[in-house]
C-alpha positions as CSV (number, residue, x, y, z in Angstrom):
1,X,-33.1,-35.1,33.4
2,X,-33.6,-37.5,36.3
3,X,-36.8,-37.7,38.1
4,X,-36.2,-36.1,41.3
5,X,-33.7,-33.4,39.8
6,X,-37.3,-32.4,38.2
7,X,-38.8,-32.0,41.0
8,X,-36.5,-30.2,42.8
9,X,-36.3,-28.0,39.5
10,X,-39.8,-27.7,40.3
11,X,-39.8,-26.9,43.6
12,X,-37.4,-24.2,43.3
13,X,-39.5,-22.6,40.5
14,X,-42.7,-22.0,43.0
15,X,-40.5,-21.2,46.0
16,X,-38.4,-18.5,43.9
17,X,-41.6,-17.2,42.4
18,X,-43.6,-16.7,45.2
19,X,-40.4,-15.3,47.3
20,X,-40.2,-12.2,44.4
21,X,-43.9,-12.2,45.2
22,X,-44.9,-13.2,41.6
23,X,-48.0,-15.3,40.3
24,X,-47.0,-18.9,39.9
25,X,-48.5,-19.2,35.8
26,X,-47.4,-21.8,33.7
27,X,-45.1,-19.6,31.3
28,X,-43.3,-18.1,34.2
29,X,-42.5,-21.8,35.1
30,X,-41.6,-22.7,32.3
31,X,-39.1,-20.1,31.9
32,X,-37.5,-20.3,34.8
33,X,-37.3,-23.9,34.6
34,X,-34.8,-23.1,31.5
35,X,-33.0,-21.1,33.2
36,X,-32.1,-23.3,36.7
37,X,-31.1,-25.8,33.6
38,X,-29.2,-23.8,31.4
39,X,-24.8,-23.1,32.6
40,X,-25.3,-20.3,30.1
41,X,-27.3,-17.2,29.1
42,X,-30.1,-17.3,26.7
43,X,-31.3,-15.4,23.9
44,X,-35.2,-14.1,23.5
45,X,-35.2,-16.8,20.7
46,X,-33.7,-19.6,22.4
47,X,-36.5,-19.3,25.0
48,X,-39.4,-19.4,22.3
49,X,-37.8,-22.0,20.8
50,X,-37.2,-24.1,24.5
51,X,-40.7,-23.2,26.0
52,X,-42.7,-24.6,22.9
53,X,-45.8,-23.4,20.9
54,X,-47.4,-22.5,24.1
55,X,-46.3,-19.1,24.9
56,X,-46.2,-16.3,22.5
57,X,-43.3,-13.7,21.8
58,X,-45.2,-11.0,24.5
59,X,-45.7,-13.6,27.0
60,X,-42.1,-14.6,27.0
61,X,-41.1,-10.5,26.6
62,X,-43.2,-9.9,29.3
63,X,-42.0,-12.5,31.7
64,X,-38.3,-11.8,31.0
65,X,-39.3,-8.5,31.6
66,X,-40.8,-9.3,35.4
67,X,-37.7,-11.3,36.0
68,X,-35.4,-8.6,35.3
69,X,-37.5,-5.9,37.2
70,X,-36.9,-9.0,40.7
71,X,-33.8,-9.5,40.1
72,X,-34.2,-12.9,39.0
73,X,-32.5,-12.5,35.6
74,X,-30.1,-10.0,34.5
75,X,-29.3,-9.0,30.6
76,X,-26.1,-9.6,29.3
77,X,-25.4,-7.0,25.5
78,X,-24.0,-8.5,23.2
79,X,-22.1,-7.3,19.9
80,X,-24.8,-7.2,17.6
81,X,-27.2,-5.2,19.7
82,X,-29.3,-7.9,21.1
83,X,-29.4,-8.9,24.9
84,X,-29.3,-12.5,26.4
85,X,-30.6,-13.3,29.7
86,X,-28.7,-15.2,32.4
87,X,-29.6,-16.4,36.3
88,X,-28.8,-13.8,39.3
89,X,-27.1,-14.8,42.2
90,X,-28.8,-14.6,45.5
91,X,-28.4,-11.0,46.5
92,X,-29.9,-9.3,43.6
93,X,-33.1,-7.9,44.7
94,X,-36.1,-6.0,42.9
95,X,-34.6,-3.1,41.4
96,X,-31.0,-3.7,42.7
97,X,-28.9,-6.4,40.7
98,X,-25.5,-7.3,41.9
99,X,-24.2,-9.0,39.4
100,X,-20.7,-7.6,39.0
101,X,-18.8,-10.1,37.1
102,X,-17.3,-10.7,33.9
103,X,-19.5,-12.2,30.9
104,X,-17.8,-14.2,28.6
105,X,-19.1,-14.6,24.7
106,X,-17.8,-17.7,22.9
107,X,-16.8,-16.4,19.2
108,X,-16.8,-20.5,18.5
109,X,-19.8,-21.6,19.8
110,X,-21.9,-18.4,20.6
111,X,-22.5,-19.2,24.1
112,X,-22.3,-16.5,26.8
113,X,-21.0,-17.4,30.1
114,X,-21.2,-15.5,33.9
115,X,-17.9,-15.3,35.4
116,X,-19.1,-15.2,38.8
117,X,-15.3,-15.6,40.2
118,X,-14.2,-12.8,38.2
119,X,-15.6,-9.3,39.5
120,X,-15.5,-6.8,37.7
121,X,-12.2,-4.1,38.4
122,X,-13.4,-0.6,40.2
123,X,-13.8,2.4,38.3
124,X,-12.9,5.6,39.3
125,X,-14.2,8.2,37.8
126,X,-13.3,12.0,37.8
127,X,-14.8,14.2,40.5
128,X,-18.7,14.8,39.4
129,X,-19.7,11.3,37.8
130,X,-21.1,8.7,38.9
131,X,-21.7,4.8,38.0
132,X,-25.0,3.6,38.0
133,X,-24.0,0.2,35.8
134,X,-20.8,-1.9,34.6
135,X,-20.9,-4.5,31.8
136,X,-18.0,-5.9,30.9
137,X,-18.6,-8.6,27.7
138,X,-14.9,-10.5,26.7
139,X,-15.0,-12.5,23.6
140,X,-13.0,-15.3,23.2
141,X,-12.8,-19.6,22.7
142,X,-14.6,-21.3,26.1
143,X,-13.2,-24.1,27.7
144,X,-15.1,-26.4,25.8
145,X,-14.5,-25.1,22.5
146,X,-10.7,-24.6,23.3
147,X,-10.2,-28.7,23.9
C-alpha cells in the first residue's frame, strides 16, 4: 500500500473511532484498518490471522463486538452457521444499522460481497407482524471468478 494511502487509512481509523466515541487502542486500529482495506467481508479467522500474534481471540471478539454495537460493522450469516463481518455505510448508527442490501457469497472463491446497489425488495407481512431485520445472502460465481 502506498505511503500516503497509509496514512489516510490511518487517519480515518482515529477519526471514525473517536466519532463512535470509542478508545483509540491499538487492536481496535488494527482492525479497522482491515476493514477500510478489505472490498469484502471477513471471517473471525481471517482477522486473527490479518492482525498478527498481537491480539487474542477475545480481544478481536470483543472489538468486532463494539463495532457491531456502533454501527461500524455489520454481520453477514453465512451457510454454515458462522457470521463474517463487513464495513457499514455512513448512516448506520449505534444500535440502528441500515444496511439493506444484498450480500453475495462466492461458492468459487468463498468471498462475500455487499451489494450496496441492490436493496433489498419490501416485505409485507400479514396484519400483526412486524420486521425488525432482513438478510438476504445469494450464492453464486463473482465477477472475478466468472472471467
Amino acid at each position: 500500500m502506498p505511503k500516503n494511502k497509509m496514512i489516510q487509512t490511518a487517519e480515518q481509523v482515529e477519526t471514525l473511532l473517536k466519532r463512535n466515541h470509542l478508545s483509540v487502542t491499538d487492536s481496535r486500529k488494527k482492525i479497522l484498518q482491515l476493514f477500510l482495506e478489505q472490498a469484502g467481508a471477513l471471517a473471525h479467522g481471517d482477522i486473527e490471522k490479518r492482525a498478527g500474534e498481537r491480539f487474542d481471540r477475545v480481544t478481536v471478539y470483543r472489538t468486532l463486538q463494539s463495532f457491531v454495537d456502533k454501527g461500524i460493522i455489520h454481520t453477514i450469516p453465512t451457510a454454515d452457521n458462522s457470521v463474517r463481518y463487513a464495513l457499514c455505510k455512513d448512516d448506520c448508527e449505534e444500535g440502528h444499522h441500515h444496511d439493506h442490501h444484498i450480500h453475495f457469497l462466492c461458492i468459487k472463491c468463498n468471498n462475500t460481497y455487499c451489494l450496496d446497489d441492490v436493496v433489498t425488495p419490501e416485505i409485507k407481512l400479514p396484519k400483526g407482524y412486524t420486521i425488525s431485520h432482513v438478510e438476504v445472502v445469494v450464492d453464486g460465481i463473482c465477477k472475478n471468478c466468472g472471467t
